[in-house]
C-alpha positions as CSV (number, residue, x, y, z in Angstrom):
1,X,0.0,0.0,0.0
2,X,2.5,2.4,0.6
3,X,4.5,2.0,-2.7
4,X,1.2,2.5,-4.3
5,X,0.7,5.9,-2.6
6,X,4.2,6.9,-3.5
7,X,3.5,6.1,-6.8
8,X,0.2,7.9,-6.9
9,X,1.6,11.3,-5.4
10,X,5.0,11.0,-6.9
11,X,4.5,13.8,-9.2
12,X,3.6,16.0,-6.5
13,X,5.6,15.1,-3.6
14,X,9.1,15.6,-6.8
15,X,8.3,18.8,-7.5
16,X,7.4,20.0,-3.7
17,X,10.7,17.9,-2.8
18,X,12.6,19.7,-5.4
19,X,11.8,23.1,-4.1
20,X,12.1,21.7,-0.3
21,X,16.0,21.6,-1.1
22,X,15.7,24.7,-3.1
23,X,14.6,27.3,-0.3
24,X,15.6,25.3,3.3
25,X,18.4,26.8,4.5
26,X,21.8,24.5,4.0
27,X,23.6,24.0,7.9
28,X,26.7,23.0,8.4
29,X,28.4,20.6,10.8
30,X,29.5,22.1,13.9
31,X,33.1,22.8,15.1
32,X,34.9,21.0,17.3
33,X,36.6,17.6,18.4
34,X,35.1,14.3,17.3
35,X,37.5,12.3,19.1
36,X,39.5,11.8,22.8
37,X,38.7,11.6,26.8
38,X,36.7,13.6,29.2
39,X,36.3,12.8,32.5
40,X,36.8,11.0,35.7
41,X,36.2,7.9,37.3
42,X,35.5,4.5,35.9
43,X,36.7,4.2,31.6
44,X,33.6,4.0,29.1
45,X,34.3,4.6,25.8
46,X,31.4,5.3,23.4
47,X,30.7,5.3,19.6
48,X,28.1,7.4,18.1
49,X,27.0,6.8,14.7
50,X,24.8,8.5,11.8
51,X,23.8,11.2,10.2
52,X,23.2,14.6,10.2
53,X,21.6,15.0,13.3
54,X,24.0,12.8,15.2
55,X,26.6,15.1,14.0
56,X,25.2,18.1,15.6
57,X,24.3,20.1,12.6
58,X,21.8,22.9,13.8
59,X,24.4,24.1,15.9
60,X,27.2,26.1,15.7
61,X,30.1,23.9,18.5
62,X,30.0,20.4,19.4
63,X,29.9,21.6,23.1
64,X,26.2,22.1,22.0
65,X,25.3,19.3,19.9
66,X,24.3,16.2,20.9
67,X,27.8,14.4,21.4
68,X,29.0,17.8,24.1
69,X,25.7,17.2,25.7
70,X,26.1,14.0,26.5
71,X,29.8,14.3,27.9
72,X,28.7,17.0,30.3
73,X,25.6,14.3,31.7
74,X,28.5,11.7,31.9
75,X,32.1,13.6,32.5
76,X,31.4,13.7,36.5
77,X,30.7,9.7,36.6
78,X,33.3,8.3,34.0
79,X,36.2,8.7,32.3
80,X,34.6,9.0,28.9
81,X,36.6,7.8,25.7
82,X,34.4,9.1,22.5
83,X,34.4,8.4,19.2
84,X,31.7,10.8,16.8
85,X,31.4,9.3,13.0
86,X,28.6,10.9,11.2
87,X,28.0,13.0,8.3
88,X,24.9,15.2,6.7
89,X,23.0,13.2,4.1
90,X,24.2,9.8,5.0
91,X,22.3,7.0,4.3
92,X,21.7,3.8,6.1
93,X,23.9,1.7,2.8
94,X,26.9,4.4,3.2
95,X,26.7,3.6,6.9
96,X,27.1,0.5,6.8
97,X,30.5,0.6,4.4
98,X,31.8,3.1,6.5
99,X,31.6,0.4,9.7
100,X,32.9,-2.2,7.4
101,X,36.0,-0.2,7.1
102,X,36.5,0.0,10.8
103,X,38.9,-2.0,12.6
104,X,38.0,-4.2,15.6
105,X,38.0,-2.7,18.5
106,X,35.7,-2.6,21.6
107,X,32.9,0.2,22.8
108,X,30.9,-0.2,26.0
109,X,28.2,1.9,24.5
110,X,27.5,2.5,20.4
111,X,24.6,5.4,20.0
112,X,23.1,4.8,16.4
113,X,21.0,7.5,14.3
114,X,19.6,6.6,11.0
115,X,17.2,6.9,8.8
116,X,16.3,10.6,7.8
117,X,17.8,10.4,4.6
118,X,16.4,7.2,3.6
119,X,13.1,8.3,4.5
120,X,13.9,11.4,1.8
121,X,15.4,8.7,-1.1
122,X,11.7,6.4,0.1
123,X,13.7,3.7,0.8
124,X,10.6,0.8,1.2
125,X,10.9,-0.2,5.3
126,X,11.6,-3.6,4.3
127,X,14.4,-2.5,2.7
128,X,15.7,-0.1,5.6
129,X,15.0,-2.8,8.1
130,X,17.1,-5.5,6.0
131,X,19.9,-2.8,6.2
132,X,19.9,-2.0,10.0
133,X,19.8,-5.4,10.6
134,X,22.9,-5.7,8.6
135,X,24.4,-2.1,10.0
136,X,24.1,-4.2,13.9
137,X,25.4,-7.2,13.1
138,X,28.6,-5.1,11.9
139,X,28.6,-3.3,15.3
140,X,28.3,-6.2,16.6
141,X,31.3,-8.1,15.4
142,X,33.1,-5.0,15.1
143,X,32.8,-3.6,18.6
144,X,31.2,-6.3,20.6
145,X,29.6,-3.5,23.0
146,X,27.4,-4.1,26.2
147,X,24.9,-1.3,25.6
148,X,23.4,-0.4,22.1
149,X,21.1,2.5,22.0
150,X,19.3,2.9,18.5
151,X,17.5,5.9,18.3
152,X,14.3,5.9,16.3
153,X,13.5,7.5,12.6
154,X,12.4,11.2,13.6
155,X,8.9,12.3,12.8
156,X,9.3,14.1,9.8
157,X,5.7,14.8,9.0
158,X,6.2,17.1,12.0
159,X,9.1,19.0,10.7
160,X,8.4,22.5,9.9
161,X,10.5,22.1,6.8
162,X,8.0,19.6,5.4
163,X,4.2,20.4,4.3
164,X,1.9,18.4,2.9
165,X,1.1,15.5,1.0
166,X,5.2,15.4,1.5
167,X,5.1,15.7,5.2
168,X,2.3,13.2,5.5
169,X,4.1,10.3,3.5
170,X,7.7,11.2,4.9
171,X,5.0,10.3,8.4
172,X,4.1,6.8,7.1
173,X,7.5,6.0,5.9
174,X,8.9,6.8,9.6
175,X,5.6,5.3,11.3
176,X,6.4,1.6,9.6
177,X,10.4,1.6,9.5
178,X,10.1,2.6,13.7
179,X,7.6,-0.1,14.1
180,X,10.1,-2.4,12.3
181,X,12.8,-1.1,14.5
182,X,11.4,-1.5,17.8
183,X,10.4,-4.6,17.1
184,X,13.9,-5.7,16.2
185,X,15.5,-4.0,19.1
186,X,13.0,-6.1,20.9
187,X,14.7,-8.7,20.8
188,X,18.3,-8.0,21.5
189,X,18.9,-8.1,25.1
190,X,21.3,-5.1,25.2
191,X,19.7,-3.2,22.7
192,X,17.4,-0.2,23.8
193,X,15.1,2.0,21.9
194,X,15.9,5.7,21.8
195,X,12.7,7.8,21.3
196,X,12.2,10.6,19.5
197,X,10.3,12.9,21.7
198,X,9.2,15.5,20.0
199,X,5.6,15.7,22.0
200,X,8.0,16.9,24.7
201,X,9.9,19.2,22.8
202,X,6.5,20.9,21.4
203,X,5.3,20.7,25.4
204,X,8.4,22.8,26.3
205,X,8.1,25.0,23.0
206,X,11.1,24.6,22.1
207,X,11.7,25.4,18.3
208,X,13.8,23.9,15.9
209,X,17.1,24.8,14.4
210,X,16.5,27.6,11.9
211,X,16.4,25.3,8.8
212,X,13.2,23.1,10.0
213,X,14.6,20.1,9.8
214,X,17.2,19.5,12.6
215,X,17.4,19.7,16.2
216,X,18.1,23.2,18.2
217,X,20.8,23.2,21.1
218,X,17.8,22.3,23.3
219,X,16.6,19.4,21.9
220,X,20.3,18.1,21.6
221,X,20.4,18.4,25.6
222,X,17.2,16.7,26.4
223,X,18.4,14.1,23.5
224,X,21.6,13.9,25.5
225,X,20.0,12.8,29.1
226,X,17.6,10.2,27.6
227,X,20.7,8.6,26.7
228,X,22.7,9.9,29.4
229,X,19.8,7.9,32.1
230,X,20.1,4.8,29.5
231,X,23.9,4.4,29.8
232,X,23.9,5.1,33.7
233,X,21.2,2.8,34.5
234,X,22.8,0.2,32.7
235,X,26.1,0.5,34.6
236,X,24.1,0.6,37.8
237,X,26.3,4.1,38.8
238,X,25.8,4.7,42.7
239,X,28.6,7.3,42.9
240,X,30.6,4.5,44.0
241,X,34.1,4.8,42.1
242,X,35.3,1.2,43.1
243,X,32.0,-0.8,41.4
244,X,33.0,-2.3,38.6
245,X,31.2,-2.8,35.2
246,X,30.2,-6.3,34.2
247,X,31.6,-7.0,30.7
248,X,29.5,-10.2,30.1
249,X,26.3,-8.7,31.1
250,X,26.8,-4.5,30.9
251,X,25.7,-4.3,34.6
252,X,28.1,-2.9,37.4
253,X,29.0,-5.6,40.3
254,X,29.3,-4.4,43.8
């Protein structure tokens, strides 16, 4: 049903697509260090992974976006080793090479966002779901970390960047490829589902980055402690230096 209704508004949803890119207002990454150690206390190193938004674009540092965020939620507790690889307009295939080209090594935590731009190429969800599977099984073998924390499509039919009939397929697009998602991450015992809570964002009336289409410094901080309370919840922190994490099951011992 839903490639049928692509098919039937394709004319429309090209040329309103076309001018989409035309007029929205083209944001660069931010500035600043992608890489190194912040910190004290007990070592977790972390991966993040993506696209544009897990690059930070909308604003202007990295202090800001949503990889500066989370050190400052997680700088007093650990001794953070990070690790930022994302880039605007990636898709969930270039992901995918890109880990393929990584060496083994380990990450307690990998932070995954993906999806935006597949949603924008309508990439069928079958197709994107077949992908992410293959995108985790890479991290997997790749990093073998205890936590992974996949954060779902945003709702793009809520974007002020996107009106309609554009908005409202870009909506169904999202609506099946999260349902796919969480279902998956069902599954995996050390997998947890990042939400996109935008409800919350509109609650607090907080606006978007100046494009329409990406997250303010705001939303980057309340991004930032959802996973921030993931990552400490699963390493049980109690303030208590000597615990120790777990590396068969991702939970702290006393």
């Amino acid at each position: 049903m839903l490639k049928l209704m692509t098919y039937a508004l394709f004319p429309v949803i090209a040329v309103q697509g076309y001018f989409m890119k035309k007029n929205t207002p083209r944001l660069s990454e931010p500035q600043g260090d992608r890489a190194g150690c912040i910190g004290q206390g007990r070592p977790l190193s972390i991966l993040i992974l993506g696209d544009s938004a897990a690059a930070g674009v909308g604003v202007d540092e990295q202090q800001q976006a949503l990889l500066g965020n989370l050190l400052s939620e997680l700088q007093d507790y650990y001794t953070v080793h990070y690790q930022l690889h994302a880039k605007t307009g990636r898709t969930s295939s270039q992901l995918l090479k890109v880990i393929q080209q990584f060496e083994a090594q380990h990450f307690d935590v990998v932070i995954s966002s993906i999806g935006v731009n597949d949603v924008t190429r309508m990439t069928s969800p079958q197709d994107w779901m077949v992908l992410q599977q293959d995108i985790y099984a890479e991290i997997e073998q790749r990093f073998s970390p205890l936590l992974v924390l996949c954060t779902e499509v945003p709702p793009l039919n809520d974007f002020p960047a996107l009106k309609a009939p554009l908005s409202w397929l870009c909506g169904q697009y999202v609506k099946q490829m999260n349902h796919a998602l969480a279902y998956y991450v069902d599954q995996k015992p050390n997998y947890q589902l990042i939400r996109y809570e935008l409800e919350k964002f509109q609650a607090l009336k907080l606006e978007m980055a100046a494009d329409g289409f990406h997250p303010s410094q705001s939303m980057y901080q309340l991004w930032a402690e959802q996973l921030a309370d993931h990552i400490l919840n699963t390493f049980s922190y109690s303030g208590d230096n000597n615990k120790q994490v777990n590396h068969d099951t991702g939970k702290a011992s006393p």
